[in-house]
C-alpha positions in Angstrom: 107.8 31.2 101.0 104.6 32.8 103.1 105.3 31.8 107.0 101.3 31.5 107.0 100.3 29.8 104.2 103.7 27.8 102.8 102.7 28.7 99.6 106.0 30.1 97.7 105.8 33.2 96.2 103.1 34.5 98.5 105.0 36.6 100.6 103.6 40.2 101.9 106.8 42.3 101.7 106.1 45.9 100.9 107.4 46.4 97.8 108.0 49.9 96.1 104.4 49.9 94.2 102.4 48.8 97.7 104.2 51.4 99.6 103.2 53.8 96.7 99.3 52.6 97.0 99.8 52.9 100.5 100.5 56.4 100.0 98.0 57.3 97.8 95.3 55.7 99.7 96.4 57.8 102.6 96.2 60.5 100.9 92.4 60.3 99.3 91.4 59.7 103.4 93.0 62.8 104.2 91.4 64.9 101.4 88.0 63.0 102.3 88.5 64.0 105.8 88.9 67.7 104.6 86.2 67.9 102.6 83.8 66.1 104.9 85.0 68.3 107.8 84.7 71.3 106.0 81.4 71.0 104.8 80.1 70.4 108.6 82.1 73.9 109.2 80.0 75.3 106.5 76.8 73.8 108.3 77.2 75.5 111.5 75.5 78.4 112.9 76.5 81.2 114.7 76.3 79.7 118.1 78.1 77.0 117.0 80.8 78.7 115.7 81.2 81.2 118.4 81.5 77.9 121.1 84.0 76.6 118.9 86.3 80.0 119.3 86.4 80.0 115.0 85.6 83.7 113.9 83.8 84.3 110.3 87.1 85.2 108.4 88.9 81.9 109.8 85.8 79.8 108.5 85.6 81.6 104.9 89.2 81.2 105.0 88.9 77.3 105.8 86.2 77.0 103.2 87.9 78.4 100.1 90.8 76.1 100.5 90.9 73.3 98.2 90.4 69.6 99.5 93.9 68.4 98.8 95.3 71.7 101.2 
């Protein structure tokens, strides 16, 4: 029975399928987060670049990886 609601059968215990979802949904944030991130590496100049301490090779490098790596 839910301690909230009293409802039976309504309880929120992680089960082997919502810790998988979990999971996966952490995962798809992460490769958003890459991809987003890298295309605002790709966007930046040379200024930019140099005041972050990246070099050329390190971006190109960055920006072949795929968006699950």
């Amino acid at each position: 029975m839910d301690s909230c609601s009293g409802k039976p059968g309504t309880d929120l215990q992680a089960t082997p399928h919502s810790t998988a979802f979990k999971r996966c949904i952490t995962t798809l944030a992460k490769m958003l987060e890459r991809a987003r991130t890298r295309q605002l590496l790709a966007q930046m100049d040379e200024r930019q670049l140099s005041d972050s301490g990246i070099s050329h090779g390190e971006r190109a490098a960055e920006l072949h990886k795929p968006f699950w790596r």
